[in-house]
N, C-alpha and C positions, 0 to 999 in steps of 0.2 A: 479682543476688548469688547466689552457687556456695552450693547446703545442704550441711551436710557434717554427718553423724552422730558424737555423741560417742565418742570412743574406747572405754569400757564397752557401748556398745551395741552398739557394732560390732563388738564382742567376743563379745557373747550372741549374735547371730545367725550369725555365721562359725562358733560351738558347734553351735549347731540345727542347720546348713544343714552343717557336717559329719557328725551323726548321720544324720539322713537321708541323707545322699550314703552312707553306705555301709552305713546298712540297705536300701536301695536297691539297691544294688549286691548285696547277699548273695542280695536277693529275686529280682534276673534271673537271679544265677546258680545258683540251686534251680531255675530252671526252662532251664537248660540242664545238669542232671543227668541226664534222660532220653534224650540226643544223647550224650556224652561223657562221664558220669559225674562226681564228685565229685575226679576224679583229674586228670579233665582239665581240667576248671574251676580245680582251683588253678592246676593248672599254665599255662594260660593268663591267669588274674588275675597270679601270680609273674612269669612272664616277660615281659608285658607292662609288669609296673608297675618292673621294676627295669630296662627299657629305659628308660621314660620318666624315672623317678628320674636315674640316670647321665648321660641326655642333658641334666638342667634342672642336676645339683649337681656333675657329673663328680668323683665320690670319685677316678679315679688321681691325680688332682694334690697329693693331699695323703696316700697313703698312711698308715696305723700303724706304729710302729718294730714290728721283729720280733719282740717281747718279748710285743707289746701285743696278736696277732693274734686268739689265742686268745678273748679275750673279745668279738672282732667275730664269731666262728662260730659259739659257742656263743647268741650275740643271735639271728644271721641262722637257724640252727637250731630256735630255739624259734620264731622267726618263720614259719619253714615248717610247724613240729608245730599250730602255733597256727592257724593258715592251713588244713590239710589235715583236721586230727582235728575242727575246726567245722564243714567241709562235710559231712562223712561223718557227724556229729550232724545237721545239720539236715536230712540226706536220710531222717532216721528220724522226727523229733519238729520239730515248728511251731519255728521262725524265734524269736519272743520267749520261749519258752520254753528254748532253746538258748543265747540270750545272757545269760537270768538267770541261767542254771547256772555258763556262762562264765565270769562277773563273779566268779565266788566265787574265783579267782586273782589279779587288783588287790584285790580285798577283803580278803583273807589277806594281803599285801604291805602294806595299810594298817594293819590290825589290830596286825599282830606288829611293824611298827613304833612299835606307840599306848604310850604310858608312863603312861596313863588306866584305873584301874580302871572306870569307866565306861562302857570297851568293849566288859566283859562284856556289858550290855547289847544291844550291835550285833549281836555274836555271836548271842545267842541267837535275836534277829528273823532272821538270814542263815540259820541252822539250822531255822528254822521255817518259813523258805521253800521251802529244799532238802527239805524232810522232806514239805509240800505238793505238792513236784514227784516224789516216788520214786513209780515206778510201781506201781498197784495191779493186779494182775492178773485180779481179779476184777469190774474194772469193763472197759465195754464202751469207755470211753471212756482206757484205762491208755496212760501211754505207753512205747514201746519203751524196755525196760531198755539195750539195748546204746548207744543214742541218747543215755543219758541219761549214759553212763558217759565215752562219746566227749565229750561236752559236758565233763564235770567234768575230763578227761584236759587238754582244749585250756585250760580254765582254767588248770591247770598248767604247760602249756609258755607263757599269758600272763603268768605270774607270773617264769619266766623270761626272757621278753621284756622285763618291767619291771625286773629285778632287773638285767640286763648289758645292757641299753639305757643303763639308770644310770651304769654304771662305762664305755661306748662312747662315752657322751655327752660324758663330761669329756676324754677324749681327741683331739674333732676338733669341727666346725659338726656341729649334728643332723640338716640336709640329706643329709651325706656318709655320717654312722654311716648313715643309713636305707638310704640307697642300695647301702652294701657290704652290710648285715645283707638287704635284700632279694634283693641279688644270689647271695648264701651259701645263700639257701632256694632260691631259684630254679635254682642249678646243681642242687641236691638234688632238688628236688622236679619239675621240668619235665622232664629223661629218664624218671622212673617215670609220670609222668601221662601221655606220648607212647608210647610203648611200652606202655602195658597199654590205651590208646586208640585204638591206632595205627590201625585199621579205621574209627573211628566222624569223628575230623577232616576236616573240608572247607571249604574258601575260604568257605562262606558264613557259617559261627562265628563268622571270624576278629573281623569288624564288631562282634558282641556282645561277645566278650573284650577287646577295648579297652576297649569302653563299662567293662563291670568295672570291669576296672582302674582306669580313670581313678575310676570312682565312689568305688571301694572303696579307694583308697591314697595316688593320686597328689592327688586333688584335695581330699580331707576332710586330707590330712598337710597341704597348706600352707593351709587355713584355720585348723587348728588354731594353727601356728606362728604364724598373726594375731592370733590369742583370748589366746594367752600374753604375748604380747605387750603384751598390752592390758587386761588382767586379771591377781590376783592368783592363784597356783595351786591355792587353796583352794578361790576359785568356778569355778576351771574345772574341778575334782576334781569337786564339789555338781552342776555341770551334765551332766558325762559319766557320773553317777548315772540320770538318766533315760536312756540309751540302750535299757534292757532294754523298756520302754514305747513308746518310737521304736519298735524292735522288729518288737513285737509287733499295734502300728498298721500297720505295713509291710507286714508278712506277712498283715494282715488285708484290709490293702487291693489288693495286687499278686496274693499266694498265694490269697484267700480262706480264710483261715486264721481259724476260729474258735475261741476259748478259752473255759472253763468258768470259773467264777466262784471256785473254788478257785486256779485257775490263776492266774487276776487276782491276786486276794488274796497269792498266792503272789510273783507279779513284783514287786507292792508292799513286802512285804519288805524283798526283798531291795534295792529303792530306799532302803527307810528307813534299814537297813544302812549301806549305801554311803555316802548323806549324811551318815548320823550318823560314820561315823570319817571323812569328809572334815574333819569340825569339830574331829574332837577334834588335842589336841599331837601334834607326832611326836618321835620320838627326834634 
């Protein structure tokens, strides 16, 4: 007899196993920072994942009316700001430390949709986190302020990645929106990463920049699409609250990336944050 996993389960583990797949992915590509830099690494994560993207969903076949396009660019734009201004954070300050700050962009998008006084709450723990993460300068152990600025920046072009993903979404299948919005960063962002790395590129890269990609976009986007599918979005909101922890395991175990006990406390947080307006109503 064929075992076959319940649908909910298989929903929590296609969660897990896309957190990993693309803290995974962030952690190969900090370490091809030192070959190509941060510029060229998007630019090789972008162009390879909106290859692969358009080859699995082919977005021409179903273009946007002309009306509609603007909010495909303005997706695929922040998609690239989101993409670019994280690398360049994590080339300064540890890997789980970078995606706590991140997160403070979906979180802000949660929040100010909540219709819960109760959210003050949330707030205060995500502020108490951020406020553990600002760099002390006086310790030996501070982290780069500009690292940290880059982080909060990418949070904000996530925030608009969620906000006209939303309105891209209702327009076409979420396969397709991904594909164009990936493709819209990747004309953007892969001439500037090519051109200001043009010296450092070589055939032998190429290998790792697939891996990326695949880790980082192509293959964590359509496990995701199996989780939602299979779950309500609530607990898959509560589950992609742990990613900052994923993280920060990742970069401990790939980067050798150690955190201070503040730091901890700090990523937690911003966990409890996130969970907690995952629960509460929205507008």
């Amino acid at each position: 007899m064929r075992f076959k996993l319940p649908p909910f389960l298989t929903a929590i583990l296609c969660v897990l196993f896309a957190m990993m797949t693309i803290q995974s992915g962030a952690s190969f590509a900090k370490q091809l920072f030192p070959l190509i830099g941060p510029e060229g690494t998007t630019a090789m994560r972008l162009g390879f994942s909106a290859l692969i993207l358009c080859f699995i969903f082919k977005p021409w076949r179903s273009l946007p009316a002309q009306g509609k396009r603007m909010n495909i660019i303005i997706y695929g734009l922040s998609l690239g700001g989101m993409n670019i201004l994280f690398y360049y954070a994590i080339e300064r300050i540890p890997l789980g430390i970078g995606v706590a700050l991140e997160f403070t962009g979906p979180l802000a998008v949660a929040l100010l949709s909540s219709r819960s006084k109760r959210d003050l709450l949330w707030v205060v723990f995500a502020i108490l986190g951020i406020i553990l993460l600002l760099p002390d300068m006086k310790s030996d152990q501070s982290l780069d302020p500009l690292g940290v600025i880059l982080a909060l920046a990418a949070g904000a072009c996530w925030a608009g990645y969620i906000l006209f993903g939303k309105k891209t979404g209702m327009q076409g299948s979420g396969g397709q929106t991904v594909a164009l919005g990936m493709t819209v960063a990747a004309v953007v962002i892969v001439p500037f990463g090519v051109i200001s790395q043009a010296s450092s590129f070589t055939l032998a890269i190429i290998p790792l920049g697939i891996v990326i990609a695949v880790l980082s976009s192509a293959l964590p986007y359509t496990l995701e699409m199996v989780a939602l599918r299979n779950m309500p979005s609530q607990s898959f909101s509560i589950m992609m609250s742990l990613e900052p922890a994923i993280a920060a395991l990742a970069g401990y175990i790939i980067l050798a990336e150690l955190l201070t006990f503040w730091q901890w406390l700090a990523i937690l947080l911003v966990i409890f944050a996130s969970i907690g307006s995952s629960l509460s109503p929205k507008k």
